[in-house]
N, C-alpha and C positions, 0 to 999 in steps of 0.2 A: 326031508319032510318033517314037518311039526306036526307031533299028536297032542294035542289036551284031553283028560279027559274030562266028563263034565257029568255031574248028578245031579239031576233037579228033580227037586220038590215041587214048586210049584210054579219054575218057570221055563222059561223059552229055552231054546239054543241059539247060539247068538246068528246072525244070517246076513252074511254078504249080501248087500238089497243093489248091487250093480254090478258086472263082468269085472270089472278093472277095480273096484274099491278096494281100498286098502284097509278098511276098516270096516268089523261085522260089528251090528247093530247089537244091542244088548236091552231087553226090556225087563221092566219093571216085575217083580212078583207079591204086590202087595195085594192085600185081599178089598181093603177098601179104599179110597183116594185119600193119598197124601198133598197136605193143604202146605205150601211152603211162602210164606208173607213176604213183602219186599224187604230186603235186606236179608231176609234169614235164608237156614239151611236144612236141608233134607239129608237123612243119611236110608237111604234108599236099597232096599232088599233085591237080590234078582234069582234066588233058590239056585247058585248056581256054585260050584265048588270044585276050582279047577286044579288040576295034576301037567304043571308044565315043565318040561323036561330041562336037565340042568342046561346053561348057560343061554337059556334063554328069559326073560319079562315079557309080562301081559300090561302092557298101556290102554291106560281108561282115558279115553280123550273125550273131548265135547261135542255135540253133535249141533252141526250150524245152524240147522233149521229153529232148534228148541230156542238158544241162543239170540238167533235173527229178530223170531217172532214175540218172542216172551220175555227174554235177556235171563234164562238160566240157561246156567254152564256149570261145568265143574269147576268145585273149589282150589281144588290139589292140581289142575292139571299139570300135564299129563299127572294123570295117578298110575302107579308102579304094583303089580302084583312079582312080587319076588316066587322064584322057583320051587321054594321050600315052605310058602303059606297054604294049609290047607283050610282055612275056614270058608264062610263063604264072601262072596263078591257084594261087595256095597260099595253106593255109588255116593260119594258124596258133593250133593249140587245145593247150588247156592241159585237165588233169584235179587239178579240184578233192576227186574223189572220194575215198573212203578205200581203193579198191581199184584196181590198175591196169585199163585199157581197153582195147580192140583193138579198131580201125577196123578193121572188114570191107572188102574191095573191091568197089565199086560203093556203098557204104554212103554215107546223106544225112548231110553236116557240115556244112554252112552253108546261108544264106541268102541271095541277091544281091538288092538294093533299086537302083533305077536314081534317082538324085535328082538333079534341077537345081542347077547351082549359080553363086552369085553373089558376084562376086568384088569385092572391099570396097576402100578408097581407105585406108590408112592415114598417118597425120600426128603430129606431135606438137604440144601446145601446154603453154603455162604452166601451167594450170589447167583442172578437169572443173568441168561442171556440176553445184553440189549434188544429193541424190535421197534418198527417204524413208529409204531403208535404206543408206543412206553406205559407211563402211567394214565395215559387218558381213559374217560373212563365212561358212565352213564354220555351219551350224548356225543362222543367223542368223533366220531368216524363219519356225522354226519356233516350238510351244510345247515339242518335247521333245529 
């Protein structure tokens, strides 16, 4: 079992909004509406400040509907909350869209995913092991 712990000031707890989502909704804690113009970015408050236990990250993903409708998403996705950040949670989103946006307060902006994570041995050597697809690269694996 994963515990976070969570303080908020002046905002939500994040809330699984289906049985099976993999991802709890995470809202906004801004006192008045954040105006975000096409092309630019929000860095977005949520009064929340989380305690997650070692070897595990907090993924801030985008949520599809904001995205679908508006064309803001997160900047950084996934954005990464490392085990050992105690500040608080901002969401940094950008608007895709052709009109500017405004985050309502209390308003859902992201997504938090809690995943394990395993941390890797890195080395260097002379040479890789050959593999079917070698240096192919952007593009490579497809037909188009």
């Amino acid at each position: 079992m994963v515990t976070i712990k969570v303080r908020i000031e002046h905002g939500k707890l994040p809330l699984y909004m289906s049985e099976h989502a993999a991802g709890a909704d995470v809202c906004s804690a801004n006192a008045e509406p954040i105006e975000i113009p096409p092309s630019g970015t929000a860095l977005i408050p949520t009064g929340m400040y989380l305690e997650i236990p070692e070897g595990f990250e907090v993924q801030v993903r985008p949520r599809s509907g904001l995205a679908f409708k508006h064309g803001v998403t997160i900047l950084n996705a996934p954005g990464t909350i490392d085990a050992d950040y105690r500040g608080e949670l901002k969401v940094l989103l950008i608007n895709h869209g052709p009109a500017a946006y405004s985050i309502q307060p209390g308003e859902r902006v992201a997504q938090l995913v809690v995943a394990k994570v395993e941390k890797a041995h890195f080395e260097t050597a002379e040479a890789l092991k050959d593999s079917k697809r070698g240096h192919g690269g952007f593009g490579s694996t497809g037909k188009s």
